[in-house]
C-alpha positions in Angstrom: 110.5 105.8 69.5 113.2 105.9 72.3 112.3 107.4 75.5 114.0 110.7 76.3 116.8 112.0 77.7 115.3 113.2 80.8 117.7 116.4 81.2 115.8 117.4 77.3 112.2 116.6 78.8 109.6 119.7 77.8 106.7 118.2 79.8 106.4 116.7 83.1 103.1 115.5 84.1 102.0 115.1 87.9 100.2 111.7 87.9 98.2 109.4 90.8 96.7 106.4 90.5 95.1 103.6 92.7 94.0 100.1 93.0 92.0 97.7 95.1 94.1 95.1 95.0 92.5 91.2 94.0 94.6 88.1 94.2 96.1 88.5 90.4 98.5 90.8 89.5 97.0 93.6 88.2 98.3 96.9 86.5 98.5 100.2 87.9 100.7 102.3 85.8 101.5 101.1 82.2 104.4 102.8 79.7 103.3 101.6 76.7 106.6 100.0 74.2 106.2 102.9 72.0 105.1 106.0 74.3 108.3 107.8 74.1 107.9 108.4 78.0 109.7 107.9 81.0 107.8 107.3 84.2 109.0 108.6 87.4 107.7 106.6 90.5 107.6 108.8 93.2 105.7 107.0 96.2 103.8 103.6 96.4 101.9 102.7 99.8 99.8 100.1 100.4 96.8 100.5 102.6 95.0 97.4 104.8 91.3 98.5 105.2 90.8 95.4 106.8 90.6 95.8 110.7 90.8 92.2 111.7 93.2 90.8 109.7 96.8 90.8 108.3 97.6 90.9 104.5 100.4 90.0 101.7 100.8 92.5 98.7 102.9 91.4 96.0 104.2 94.8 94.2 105.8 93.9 90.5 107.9 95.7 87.2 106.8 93.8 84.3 109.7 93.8 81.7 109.1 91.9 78.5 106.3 89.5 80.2 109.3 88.8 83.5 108.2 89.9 86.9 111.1 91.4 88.6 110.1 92.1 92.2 109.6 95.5 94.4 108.2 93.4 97.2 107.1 90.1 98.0 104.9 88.5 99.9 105.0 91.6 102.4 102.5 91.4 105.5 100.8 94.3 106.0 99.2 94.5 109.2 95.2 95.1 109.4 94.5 98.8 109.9 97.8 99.9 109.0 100.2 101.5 105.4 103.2 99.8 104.2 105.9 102.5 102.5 106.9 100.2 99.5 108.6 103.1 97.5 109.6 106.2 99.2 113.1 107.0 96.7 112.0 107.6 93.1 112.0 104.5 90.6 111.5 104.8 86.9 109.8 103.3 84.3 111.1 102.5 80.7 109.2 101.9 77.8 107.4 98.7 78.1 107.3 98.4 82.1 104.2 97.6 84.1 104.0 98.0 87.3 101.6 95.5 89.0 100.2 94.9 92.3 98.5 91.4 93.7 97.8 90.2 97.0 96.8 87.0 98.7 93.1 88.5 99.9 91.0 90.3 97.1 89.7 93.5 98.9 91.3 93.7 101.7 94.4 96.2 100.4 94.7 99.7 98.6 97.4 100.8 96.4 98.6 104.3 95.9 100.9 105.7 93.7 102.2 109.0 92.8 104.3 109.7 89.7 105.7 111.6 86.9 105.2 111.2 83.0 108.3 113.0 81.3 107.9 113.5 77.8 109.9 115.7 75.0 107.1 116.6 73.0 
């Protein structure tokens, strides 16, 4: 099935998700190959609860196994919230979007986003 045309959607769905981010890539918001979705990507922020130390975030869209980058090796200060996405993204069938950093535990990834669907 194709995703839709997103001026024909009949349902969108409000949508957040978080991770605490590890040293692999991990997923945070999947669109299956055959949803028949398109995902919106609203916001992504990335939180250091660490309040000595600086952190990297890796922030990825996984297209047919290929990591095309959002950011890369991005420091995030200790204490502080990176903006990675503030303009809306989407997400096509197939697409993961992944986060990773180079300390386990020490970040938190938020995203907010939209599932459009013409069901």
């Amino acid at each position: 099935m194709a995703a839709p045309n997103i001026v024909n959607v009949t349902t969108i769905t409000g949508k957040t998700t978080v991770l605490a981010v590890t040293t692999s890539a991990t997923a945070i918001v999947t669109n299956s190959g055959a949803s028949g979705k398109v995902f919106k990507v609203n916001a992504l922020y990335v939180s250091n609860v660490d309040g000595a130390n600086n952190a990297d975030v890796n922030v990825d869209i996984f297209r047919s196994s290929t990591a095309y980058h959002i950011a890369k090796t991005v420091s995030v200060p200790a204490d502080s919230t990176l903006v990675v996405l503030d303009t809306p993204i989407y997400l096509m069938e197939g697409d993961i979007l992944k986060g990773g950093a180079n300390a386990a535990s020490d970040l938190d990834l938020f995203v907010s986003f939209e599932v459009m669907d013409d069901a």
